[in-house]
C-alpha positions in Angstrom: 22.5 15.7 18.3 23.9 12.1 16.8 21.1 10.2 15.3 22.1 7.1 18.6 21.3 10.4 20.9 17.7 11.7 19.1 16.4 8.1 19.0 17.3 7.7 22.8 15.9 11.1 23.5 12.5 10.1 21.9 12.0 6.8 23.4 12.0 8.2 27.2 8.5 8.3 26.9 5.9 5.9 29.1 4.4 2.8 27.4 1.4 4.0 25.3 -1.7 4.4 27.2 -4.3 5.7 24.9 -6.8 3.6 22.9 -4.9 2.8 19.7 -8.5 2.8 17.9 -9.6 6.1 19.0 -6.5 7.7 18.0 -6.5 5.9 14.9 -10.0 8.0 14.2 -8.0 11.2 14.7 -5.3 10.8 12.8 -7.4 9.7 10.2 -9.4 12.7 10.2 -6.2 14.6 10.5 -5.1 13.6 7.5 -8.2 13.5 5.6 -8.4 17.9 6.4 -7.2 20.0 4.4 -5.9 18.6 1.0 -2.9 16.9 0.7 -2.6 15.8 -2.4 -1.7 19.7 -2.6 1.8 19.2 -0.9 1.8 15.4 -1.5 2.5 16.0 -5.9 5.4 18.3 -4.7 7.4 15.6 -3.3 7.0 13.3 -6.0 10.7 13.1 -7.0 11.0 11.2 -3.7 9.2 8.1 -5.0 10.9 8.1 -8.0 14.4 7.9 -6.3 12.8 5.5 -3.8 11.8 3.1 -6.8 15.2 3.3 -8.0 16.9 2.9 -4.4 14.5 -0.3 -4.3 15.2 -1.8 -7.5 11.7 -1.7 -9.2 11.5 -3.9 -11.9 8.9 -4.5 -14.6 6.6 -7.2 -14.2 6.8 -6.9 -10.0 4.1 -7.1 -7.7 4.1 -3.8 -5.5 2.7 -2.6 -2.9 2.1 0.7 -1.5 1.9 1.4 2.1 0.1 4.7 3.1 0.6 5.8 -0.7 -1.4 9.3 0.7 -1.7 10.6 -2.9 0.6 8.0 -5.0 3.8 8.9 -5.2 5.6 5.8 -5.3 2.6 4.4 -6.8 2.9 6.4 -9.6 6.7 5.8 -9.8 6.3 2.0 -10.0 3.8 2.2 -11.6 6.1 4.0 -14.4 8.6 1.1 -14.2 5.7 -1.4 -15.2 5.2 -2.9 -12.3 1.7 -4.8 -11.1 1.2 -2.3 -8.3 -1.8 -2.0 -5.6 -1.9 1.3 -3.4 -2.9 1.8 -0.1 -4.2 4.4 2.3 -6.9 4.6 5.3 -7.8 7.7 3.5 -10.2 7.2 0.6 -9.5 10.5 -0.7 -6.3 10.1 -1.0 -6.6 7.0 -3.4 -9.1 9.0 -5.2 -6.4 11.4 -5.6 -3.8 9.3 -6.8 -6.1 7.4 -9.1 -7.1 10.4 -11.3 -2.9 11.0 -11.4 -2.6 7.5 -12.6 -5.5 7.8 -15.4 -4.1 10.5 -16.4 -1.0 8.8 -17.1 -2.5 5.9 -18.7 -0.7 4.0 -15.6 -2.7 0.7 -14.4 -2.9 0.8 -11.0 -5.3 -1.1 -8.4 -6.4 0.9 -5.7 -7.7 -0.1 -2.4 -8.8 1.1 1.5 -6.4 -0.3 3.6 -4.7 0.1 6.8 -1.3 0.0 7.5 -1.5 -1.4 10.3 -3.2 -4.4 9.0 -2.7 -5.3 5.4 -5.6 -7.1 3.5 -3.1 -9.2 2.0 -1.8 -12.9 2.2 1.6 -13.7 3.3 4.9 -13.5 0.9 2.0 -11.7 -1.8 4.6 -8.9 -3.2 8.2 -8.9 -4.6 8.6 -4.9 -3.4 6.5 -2.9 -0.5 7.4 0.9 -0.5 6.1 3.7 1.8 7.0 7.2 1.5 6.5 9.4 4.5 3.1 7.2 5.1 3.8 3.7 7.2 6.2 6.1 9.8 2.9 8.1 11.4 1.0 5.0 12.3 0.5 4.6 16.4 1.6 1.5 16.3 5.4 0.9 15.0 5.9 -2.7 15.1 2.6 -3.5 13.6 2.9 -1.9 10.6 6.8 -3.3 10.3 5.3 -6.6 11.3 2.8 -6.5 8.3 5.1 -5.4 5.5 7.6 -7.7 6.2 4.7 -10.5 6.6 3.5 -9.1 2.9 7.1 -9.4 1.2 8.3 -12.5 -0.6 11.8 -13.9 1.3 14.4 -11.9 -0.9 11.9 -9.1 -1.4 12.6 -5.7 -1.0 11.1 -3.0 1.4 11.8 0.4 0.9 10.9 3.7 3.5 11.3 7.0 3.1 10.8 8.6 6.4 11.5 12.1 7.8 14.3 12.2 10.2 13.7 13.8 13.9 16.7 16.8 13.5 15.6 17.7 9.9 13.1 20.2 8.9 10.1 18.4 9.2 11.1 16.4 12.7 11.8 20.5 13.7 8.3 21.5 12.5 6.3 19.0 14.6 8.4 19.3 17.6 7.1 23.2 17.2 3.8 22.6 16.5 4.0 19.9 19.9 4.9 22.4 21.7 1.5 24.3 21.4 -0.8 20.9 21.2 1.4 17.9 22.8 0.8 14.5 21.2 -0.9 11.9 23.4 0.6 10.6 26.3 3.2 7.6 25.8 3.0 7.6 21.8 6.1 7.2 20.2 7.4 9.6 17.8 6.7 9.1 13.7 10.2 10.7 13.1 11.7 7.9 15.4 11.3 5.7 12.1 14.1 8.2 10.8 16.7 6.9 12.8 19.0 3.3 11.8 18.3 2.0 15.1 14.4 2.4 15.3 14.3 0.5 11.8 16.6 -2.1 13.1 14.3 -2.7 16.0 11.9 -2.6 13.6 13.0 -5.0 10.8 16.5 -6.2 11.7 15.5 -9.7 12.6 13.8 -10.6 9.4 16.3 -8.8 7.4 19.0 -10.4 5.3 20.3 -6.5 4.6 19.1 -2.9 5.7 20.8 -0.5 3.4 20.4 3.9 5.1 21.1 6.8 3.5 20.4 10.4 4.7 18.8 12.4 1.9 17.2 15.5 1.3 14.0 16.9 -0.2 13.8 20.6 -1.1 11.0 22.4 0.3 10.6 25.5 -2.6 7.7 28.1 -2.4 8.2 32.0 -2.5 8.7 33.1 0.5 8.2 31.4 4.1 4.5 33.3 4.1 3.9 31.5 0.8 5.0 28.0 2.6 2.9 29.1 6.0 -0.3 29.5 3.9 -0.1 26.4 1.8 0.8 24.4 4.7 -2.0 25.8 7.0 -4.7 25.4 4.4 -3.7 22.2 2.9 -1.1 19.8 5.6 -3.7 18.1 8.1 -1.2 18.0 11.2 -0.6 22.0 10.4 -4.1 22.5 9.5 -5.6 21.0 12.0 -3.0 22.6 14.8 -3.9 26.1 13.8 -7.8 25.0 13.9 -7.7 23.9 17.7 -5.4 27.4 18.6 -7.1 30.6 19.6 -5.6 33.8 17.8 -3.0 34.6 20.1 -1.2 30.9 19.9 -2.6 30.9 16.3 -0.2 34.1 15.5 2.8 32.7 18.2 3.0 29.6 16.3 3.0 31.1 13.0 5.7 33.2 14.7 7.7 30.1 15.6 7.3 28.3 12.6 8.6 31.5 10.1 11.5 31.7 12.5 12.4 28.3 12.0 11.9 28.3 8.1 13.9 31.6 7.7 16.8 29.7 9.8 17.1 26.5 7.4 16.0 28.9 4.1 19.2 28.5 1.9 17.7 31.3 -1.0 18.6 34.3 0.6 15.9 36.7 -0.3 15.3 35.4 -3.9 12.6 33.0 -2.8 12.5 29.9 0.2 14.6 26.9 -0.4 14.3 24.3 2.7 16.3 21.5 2.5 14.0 18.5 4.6 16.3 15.8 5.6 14.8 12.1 5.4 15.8 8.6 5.8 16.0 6.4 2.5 15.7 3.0 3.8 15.9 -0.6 1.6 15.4 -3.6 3.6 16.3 -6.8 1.9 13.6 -10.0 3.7 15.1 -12.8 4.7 
């Protein structure tokens, strides 16, 4: 399926009809289960090539949307930048703040919604968001508030999970045991060019894609299934709501479909999760 023919295929959906606040709680205490910050320091690498891809600079004001656990914070943060993470999740930014004290990194730290930034207008030179802005309920709101954050000439930069990679794979399996609510768009949507066009394309003087991808590497797809369950809210939580018979059927599913993309053999699991690098230059 052509990226044109996945973002068409998630779109025939019916305008949203559940109340945005409400689900808002849910996803928030989705995401606060578990422990991310568990899978979250595995995928650091991607907010380190996302800081390159964006251009940080030292002495930049930067913002991070959804940081989760800090990853592009830290990375920034690395590059000397003046950064302030972000996350509806206190947890999480307690999470990343221990990372950055341990690092000697200074970071500031605050509660914050994607969805509406407590920030004034033009405030930042670079506003980054890895896997984090792309599962709000809303999609043009928080689009609407990082541009509305970034300087003119200022640089946003997405990472986002693409909806025929690994990841876009695993929640389209997991949906298939607990649908998401009626009419709400899909987060991997924000892994295709023409959702981010729609998105950002008429305040953008340039929108630079490229498809990358982030090894998934644990032992064995029974080592993967256990940290995921015990520690990834949306998995967590999916297994939680299941009784034991769907409980065991999705785990059955969900080996089946790491044992098709594993590209170890039988040494150990390798999963290669395709996402979309994105750098949007504001006009």
């Amino acid at each position: 399926m052509t990226a044109i023919e996945s973002h068409s295929a998630l779109m025939e959906k019916p305008p949203l009809a559940d109340d945005f606040a409400s689900l808002k709680q849910k996803q928030q205490a989705t995401w606060a289960s578990g422990d991310f910050a568990v899978i979250g320091t595995t995928l650091q690498i991607v907010g380190e090539t996302l800081a390159e891809a964006a251009d940080v600079c030292a002495g930049e004001r930067v913002l991070d949307v959804a940081a989760g656990n800090g990853n592009a914070t830290l990375a920034a943060a690395r590059r000397f930048a003046k950064v302030t993470s972000t996350d509806y999740v206190p947890a999480l930014l307690d999470d990343g703040a221990r990372r950055a004290a341990a690092e000697r990194l200074e970071v500031t730290f605050e509660v914050a919604d994607a969805e509406d930034l407590p920030f004034g207008d033009r405030t930042f030179d670079v506003v980054l968001s890895t896997f984090g802005a792309m599962f709000t309920p809303d999609h043009m709101r928080p689009a609407r508030e990082m541009l509305r954050v970034t300087r003119p000439g200022g640089r946003i930069g997405l990472a986002n999970w693409t909806p025929d990679g690994f990841i876009g794979r695993l929640f389209r399996t997991v949906g298939a045991y607990l649908p998401p609510p009626s009419g709400l768009k899909s987060p991997a949507l924000w892994g295709t060019e023409p959702h981010i066009v729609e998105l950002f394309g008429a305040q953008a003087a340039e929108i630079r894609t490229e498809r990358k991808y982030f090894n998934f590497r644990y032992r064995s797809s029974a080592h993967w299934l256990q940290v995921f369950r015990d520690y990834y809210g949306p998995v967590h939580k999916a297994f939680a709501a299941l009784d034991s018979a769907r409980q065991q059927a999705l785990e059955t599913d969900i080996v089946r479909l790491l044992e098709e993309l594993n590209i170890a053999g039988g040494r150990s699991l390798v999963v290669p999760g395709e996402y979309l690098e994105v750098v949007i230059v504001r006009r």
